[in-house]
C-alpha positions as CSV (number, residue, x, y, z in Angstrom):
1,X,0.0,0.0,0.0
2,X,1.5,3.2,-1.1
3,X,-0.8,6.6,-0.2
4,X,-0.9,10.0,-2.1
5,X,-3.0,12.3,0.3
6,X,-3.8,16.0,-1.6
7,X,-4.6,17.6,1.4
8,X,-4.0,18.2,5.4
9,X,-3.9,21.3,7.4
10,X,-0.9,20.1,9.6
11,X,1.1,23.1,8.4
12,X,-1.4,25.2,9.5
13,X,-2.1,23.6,12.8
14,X,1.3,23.5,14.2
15,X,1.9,27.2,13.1
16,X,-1.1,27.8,15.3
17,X,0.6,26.2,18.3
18,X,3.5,27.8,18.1
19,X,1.9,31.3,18.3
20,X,0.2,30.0,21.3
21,X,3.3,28.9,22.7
22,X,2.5,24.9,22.8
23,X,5.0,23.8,20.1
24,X,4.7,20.4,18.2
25,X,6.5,19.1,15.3
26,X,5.9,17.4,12.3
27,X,8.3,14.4,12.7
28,X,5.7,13.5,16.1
29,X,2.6,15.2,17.1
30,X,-0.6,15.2,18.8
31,X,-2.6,16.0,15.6
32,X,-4.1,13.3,13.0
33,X,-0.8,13.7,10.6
34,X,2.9,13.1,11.8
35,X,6.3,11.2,9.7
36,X,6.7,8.5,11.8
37,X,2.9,7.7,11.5
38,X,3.1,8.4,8.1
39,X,6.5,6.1,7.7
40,X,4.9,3.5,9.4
41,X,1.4,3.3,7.2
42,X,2.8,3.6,3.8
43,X,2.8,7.4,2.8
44,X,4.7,8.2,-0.4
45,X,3.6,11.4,-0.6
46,X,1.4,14.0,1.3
47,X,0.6,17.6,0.1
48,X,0.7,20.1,2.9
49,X,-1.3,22.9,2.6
50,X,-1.0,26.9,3.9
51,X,-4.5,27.5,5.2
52,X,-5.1,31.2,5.5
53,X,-8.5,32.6,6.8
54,X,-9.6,35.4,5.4
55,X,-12.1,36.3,8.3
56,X,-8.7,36.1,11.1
57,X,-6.0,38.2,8.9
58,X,-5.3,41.5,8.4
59,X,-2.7,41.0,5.5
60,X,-3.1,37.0,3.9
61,X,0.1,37.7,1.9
62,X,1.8,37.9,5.2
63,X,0.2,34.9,7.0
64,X,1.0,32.8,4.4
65,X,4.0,33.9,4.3
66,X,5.1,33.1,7.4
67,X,3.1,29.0,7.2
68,X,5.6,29.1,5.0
69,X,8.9,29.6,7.2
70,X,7.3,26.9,9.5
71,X,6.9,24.9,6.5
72,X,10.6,25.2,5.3
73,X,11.7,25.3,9.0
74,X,10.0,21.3,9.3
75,X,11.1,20.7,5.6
76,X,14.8,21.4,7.1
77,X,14.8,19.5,10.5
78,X,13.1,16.4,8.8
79,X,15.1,16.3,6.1
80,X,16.5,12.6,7.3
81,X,12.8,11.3,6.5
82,X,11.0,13.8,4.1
83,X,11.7,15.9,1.0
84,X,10.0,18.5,-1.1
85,X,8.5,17.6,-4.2
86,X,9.0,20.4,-7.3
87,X,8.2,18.4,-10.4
88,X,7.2,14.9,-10.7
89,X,10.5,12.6,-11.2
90,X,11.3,14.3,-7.3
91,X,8.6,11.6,-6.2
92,X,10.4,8.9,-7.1
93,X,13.5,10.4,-6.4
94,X,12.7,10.6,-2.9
95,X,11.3,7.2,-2.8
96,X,14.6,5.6,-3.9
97,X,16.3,7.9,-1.0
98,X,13.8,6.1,1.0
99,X,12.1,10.0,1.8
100,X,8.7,10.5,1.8
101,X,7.4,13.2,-0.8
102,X,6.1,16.8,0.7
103,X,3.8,18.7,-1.9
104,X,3.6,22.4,-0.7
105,X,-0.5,23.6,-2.1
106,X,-2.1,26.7,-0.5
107,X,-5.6,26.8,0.4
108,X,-7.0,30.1,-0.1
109,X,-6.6,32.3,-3.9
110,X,-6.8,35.7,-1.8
111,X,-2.7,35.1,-0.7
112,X,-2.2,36.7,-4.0
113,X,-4.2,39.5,-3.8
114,X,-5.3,39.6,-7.1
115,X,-1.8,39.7,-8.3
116,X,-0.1,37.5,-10.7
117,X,3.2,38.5,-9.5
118,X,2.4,36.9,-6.3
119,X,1.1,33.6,-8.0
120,X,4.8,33.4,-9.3
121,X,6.3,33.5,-6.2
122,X,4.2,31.1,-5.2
123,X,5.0,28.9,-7.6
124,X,9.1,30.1,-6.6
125,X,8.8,29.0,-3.2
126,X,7.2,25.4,-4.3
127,X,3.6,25.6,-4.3
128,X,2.0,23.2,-7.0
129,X,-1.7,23.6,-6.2
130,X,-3.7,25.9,-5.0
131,X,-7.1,26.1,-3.8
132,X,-9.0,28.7,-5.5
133,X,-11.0,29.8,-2.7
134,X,-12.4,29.0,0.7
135,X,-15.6,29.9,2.6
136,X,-15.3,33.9,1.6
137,X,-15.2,35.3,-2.1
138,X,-12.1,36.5,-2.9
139,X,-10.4,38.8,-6.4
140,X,-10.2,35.1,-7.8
141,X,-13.8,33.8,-7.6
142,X,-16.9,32.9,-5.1
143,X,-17.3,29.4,-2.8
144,X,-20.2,27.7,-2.4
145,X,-20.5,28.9,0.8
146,X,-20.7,32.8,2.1
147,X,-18.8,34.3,3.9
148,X,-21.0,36.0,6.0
149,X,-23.0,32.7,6.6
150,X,-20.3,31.2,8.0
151,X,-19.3,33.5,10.7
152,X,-23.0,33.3,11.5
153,X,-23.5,29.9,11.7
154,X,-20.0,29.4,13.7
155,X,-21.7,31.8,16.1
156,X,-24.7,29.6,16.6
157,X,-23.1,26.9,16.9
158,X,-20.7,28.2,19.4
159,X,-23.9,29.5,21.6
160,X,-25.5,25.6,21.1
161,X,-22.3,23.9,22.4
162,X,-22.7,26.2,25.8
163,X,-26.2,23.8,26.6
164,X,-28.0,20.6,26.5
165,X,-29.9,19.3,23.7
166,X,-33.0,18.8,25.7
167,X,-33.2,22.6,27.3
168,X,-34.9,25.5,26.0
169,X,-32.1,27.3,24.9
170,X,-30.5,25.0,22.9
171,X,-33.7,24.3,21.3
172,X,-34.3,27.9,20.1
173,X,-30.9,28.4,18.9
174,X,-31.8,25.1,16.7
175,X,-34.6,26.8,15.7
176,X,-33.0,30.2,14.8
177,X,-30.2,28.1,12.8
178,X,-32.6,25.9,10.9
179,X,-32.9,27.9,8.0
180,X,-29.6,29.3,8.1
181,X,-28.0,26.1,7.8
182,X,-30.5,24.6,4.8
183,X,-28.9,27.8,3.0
184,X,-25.3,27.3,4.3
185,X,-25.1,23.3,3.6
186,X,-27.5,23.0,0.5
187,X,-27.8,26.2,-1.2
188,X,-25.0,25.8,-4.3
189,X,-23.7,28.9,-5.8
190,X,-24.5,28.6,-9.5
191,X,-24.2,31.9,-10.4
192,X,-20.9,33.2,-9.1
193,X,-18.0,31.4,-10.7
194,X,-14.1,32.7,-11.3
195,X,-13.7,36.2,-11.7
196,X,-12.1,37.8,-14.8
197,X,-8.9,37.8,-13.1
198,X,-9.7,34.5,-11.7
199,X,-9.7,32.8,-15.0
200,X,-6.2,34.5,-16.0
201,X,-5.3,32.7,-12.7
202,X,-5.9,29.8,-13.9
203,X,-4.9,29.6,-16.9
204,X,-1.3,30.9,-15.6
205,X,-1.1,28.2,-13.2
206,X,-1.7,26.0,-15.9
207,X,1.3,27.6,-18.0
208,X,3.3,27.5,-14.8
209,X,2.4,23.7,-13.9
210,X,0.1,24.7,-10.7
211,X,-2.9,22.9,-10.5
212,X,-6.2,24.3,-9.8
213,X,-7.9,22.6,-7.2
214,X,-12.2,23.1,-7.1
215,X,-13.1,22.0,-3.6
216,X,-14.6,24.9,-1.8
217,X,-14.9,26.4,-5.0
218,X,-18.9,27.3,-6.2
219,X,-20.4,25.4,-8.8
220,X,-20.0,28.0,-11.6
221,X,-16.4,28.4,-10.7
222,X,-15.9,24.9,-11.8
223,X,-17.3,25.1,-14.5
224,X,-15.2,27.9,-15.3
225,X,-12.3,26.3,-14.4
226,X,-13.1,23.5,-17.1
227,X,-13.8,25.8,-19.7
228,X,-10.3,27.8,-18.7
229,X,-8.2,24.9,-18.5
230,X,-6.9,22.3,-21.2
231,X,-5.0,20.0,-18.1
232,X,-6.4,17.9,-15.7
233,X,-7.4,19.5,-12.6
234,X,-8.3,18.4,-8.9
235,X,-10.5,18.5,-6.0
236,X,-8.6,17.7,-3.2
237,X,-10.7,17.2,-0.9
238,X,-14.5,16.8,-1.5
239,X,-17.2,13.7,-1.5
240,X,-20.2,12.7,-3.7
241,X,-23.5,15.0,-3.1
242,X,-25.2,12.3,-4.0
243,X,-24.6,10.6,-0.8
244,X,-24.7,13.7,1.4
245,X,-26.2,17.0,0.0
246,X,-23.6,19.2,1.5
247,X,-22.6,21.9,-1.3
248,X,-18.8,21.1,-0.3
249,X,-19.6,17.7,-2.0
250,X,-19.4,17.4,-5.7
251,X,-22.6,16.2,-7.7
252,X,-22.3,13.7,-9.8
253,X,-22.2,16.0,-13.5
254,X,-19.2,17.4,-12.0
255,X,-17.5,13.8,-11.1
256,X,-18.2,12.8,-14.8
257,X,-16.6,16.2,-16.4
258,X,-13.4,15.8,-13.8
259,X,-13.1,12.3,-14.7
260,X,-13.4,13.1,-18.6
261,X,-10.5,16.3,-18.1
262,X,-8.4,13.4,-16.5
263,X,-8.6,15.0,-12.9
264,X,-8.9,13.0,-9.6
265,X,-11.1,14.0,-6.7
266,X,-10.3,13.3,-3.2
267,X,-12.2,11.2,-0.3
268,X,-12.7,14.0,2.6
269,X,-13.1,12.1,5.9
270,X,-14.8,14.7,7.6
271,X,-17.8,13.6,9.1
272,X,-20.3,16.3,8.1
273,X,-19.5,15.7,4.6
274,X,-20.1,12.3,4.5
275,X,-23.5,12.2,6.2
276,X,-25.8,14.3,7.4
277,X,-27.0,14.1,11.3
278,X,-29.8,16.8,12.8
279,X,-28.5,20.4,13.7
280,X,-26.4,20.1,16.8
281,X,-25.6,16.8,17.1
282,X,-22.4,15.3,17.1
283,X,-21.6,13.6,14.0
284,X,-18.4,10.8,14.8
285,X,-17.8,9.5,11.4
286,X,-17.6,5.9,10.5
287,X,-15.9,4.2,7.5
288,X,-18.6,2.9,6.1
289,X,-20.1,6.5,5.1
290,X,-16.8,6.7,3.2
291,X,-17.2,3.4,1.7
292,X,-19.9,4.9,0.4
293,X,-18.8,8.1,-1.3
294,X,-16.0,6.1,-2.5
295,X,-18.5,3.3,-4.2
296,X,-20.5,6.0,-5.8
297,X,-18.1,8.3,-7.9
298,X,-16.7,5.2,-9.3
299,X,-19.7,4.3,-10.3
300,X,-20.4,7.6,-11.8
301,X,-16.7,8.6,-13.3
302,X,-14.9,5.2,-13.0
303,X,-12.1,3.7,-10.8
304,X,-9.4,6.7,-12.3
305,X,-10.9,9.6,-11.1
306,X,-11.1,9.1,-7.2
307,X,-8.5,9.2,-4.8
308,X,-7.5,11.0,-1.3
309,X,-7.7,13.9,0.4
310,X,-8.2,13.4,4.2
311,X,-8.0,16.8,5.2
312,X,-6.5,16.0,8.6
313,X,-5.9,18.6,11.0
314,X,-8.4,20.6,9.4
315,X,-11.6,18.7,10.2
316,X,-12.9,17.5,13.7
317,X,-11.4,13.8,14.1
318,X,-13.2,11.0,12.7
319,X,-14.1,8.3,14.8
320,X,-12.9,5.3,12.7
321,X,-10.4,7.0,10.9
322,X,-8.1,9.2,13.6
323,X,-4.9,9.7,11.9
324,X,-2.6,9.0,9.2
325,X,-1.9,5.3,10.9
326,X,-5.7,4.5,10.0
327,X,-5.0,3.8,6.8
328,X,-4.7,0.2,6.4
329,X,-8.3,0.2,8.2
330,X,-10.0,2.0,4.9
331,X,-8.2,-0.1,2.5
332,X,-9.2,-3.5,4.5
333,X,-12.9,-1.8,4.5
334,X,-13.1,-0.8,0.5
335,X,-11.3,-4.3,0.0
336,X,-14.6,-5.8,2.1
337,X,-16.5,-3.6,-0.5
338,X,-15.5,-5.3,-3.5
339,X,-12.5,-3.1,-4.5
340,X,-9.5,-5.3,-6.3
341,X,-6.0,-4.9,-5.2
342,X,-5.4,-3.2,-8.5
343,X,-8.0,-0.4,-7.5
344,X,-7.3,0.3,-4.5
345,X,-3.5,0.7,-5.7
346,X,-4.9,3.3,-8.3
347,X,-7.6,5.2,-5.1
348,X,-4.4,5.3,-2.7
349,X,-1.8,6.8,-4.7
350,X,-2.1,5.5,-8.6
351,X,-4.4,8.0,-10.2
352,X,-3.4,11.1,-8.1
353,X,0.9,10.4,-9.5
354,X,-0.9,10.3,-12.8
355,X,-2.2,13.8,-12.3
356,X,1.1,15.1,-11.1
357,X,3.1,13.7,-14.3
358,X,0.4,14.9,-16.8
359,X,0.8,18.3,-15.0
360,X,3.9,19.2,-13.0
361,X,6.7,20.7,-15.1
C-alpha cells in the first residue's frame, strides 16, 4: 500500500501552536498527521497545505507567508525522512532515497491579492496547487459557501455547544439556525464562478504547472475552471452530493466532467460531509459512510478519477479514521467492499501520481 494524500492542514495547525506557545512538530505530534505515523502506514507522498483565513487576517500575503517559514523550517529539521516535491520525477526520487514526498499547495486564492506576481512567487517558493478559494469570495472567484453565513453559523453553533440538547435554549438556537443552515449546507452557488482575473489565474497556473484545485470552490467556478483549462485538474478534498447534500460535495455532473479532463477527486473524511445528522448533534464519522462516497463516484466517473484527500488537521477527528496510521483500516474496508488490489493501488496513490506527471513541469 502506497498513499498519495492531496490535502492536510498540519502546516497550519502546528503554526497555530507555536503562536500559542505549545509547540509540536511534524516528525511527532498530537494532531491526526505526523512522519513517523506516516512512515509506518505507507505514505509516499502528502501535500501540505498553507490554510489562511480570510475572516482572522489582516494581511493574507503575510500569514502565508510566514506557514511558509514553518513549512521550510519542518522541511529542514526532517530532512532525514521527508523531502519536497517540485516536479514529478522528485517523487520517485525521494522514494529511492527512502524520503517520503512533501507537496507544498495553498488553500486560499486571496494570498495573491489579485496579483499575478504573487502567484509566481508562489509557484518560486514550491507551491504546486492551489485552492481557488475558501468559505469567503475573494479577487479570484466565489465558494459555495458565504462568507458572512459562516461567521453566522459558527456563532450559533458556538452558543449551542454552551447547553443541552434537551433545554430550551438549545432548542431555540436550533430553531434560529434551521434555515440558516439549509442555506449554508445545501444552497450551491451557481451563479458566481471565477472572476475575470480569476480565469487569468488559472490559466497561468496552468502555464506554470500549478494545479487548480475546485473544492470549496462554487459550482459556476468549476465550470469555469473547465472551460479555462486544457490539463487535468483536482479536487482535493471533497465527496459525492449524491450521498450527502452538502454543497462542499461534488454532484455527480461534475464527477463525470473531472473524470473526462483526466482530474482525480479526493475522499474527505470529515464527518459532516459524508453524512448528514440533525443540527447540533455530534456527527463521529464511520468508515462505512466513506465506503460509500467512495462506491459512488466510481460508479459515476470510473475507478481513475477518485482518490484521497483526508483533510486532517483541518476537520474534527473522525471516529474510525483518527490519523494517518488508520489507513490500512479504509483499505481492509473498501477491499470488504469489492475493490480489487489493482484499485485500490490506483484510489491510494495510482491515479493522483498520474495527475502530477500529466501536469507538473
Amino acid at each position: 500500500m502506497k498513499i498519495a494524500d492531496m490535502h492536510c492542514d498540519t502546516i497550519s495547525r502546528l503554526a497555530d501552536l507555536e503562536e500559542r506557545g505549545e509547540p509540536q512538530g511534524l516528525r511527532e505530534n498530537t494532531g491526526h498527521l505526523d512522519l513517523l505515523r506516516m512512515g509506518q502506514g505507507g505514505y509516499l507522498l502528502q501535500n501540505f497545505a498553507l490554510f489562511v483565513e480570510l475572516s482572522r487576517e489582516r494581511d493574507p500575503w503575510e500569514r502565508v507567508c510566514r506557514l511558509y517559514e514553518c513549512y521550510s523550517r519542518e522541511m529542514e529539521q526532517n530532512g532525514d525522512l521527508i523531502a519536497p516535491v517540485l516536479c514529478y520525477d522528485d517523487i520517485a526520487a525521494n522514494e529511492a532515497a527512502g524520503k517520503l514526498s512533501a507537496m507544498l499547495t495553498v488553500e486560499e486564492g486571496a494570498v495573491c491579492r489579485g496579483e499575478i506576481g504573487k502567484l509566481r512567487k508562489l509557484y518560486d517558493m514550491g507551491v504546486r496547487m492551489l485552492t481557488l478559494t475558501w468559505n469567503f469570495p475573494n479577487e479570484l472567484g466565489y465558494p459555495n459557501r458565504v462568507g458572512e453565513l459562516t461567521e453566522k453559523v459558527g456563532r450559533l453553533r458556538k452558543q449551542m455547544r454552551k447547553y443541552p440538547g434537551e433545554s430550551e435554549e438549545y432548542q431555540a438556537l436550533q430553531a434560529q439556525a434551521r434555515p440558516l443552515l439549509e442555506e449554508y449546507f445545501h444552497t450551491p452557488n451557481t451563479t458566481g464562478g471565477l472572476t475575470e482575473r480569476g480565469r487569468e489565474f488559472v490559466a497561468e497556473m496552468e502555464a506554470l504547472g500549478m494545479i487548480p484545485d475546485v473544492s470549496h470552490l462554487s459550482d459556476a467556478g468549476f465550470y469555469d475552471v473547465l472551460a479555462v483549462t486544457k490539463k487535468p485538474f483536482v479536487a482535493s478534498h471533497s465527496d459525492a452530493r449524491a450521498v450527502c447534500p452538502n454543497v462542499r460535495n461534488m454532484t455527480d455532473d461534475m464527477i463525470r466532467k473531472l473524470a473526462e479532463r483526466g482530474g482525480v477527486m479526493g475522499l474527505n473524511y470529515c464527518a459532516d460531509f459524508l453524512e448528514e445528522l440533525p443540527a447540533g448533534g455530534k456527527n463521529p464519522g464511520t468508515i462505512a459512510a466513506v465506503v460509500r462516497h467512495a462506491g459512488h463516484i466510481v460508479n459515476v466517473g470510473g475507478i481513475q478519477v477518485l482518490g484521497l484527500g483526508s483533510d486532517f488537521d483541518g476537520i474534527d477527528t473522525h471516529e474510525e479514521l483518527p490519523g494517518a496510521e488508520s489507513m490500512g483500516k479504509l483499505w481492509e474496508a473498501l477491499k470488504a467492499a469489492k475493490f480489487t488490489e489493482a484499485q485500490l493501488d490506483l484510489v491510494f496513490s495510482g491515479n493522483v501520481l498520474r495527475v502530477y506527471r500529466d501536469t507538473l513541469s
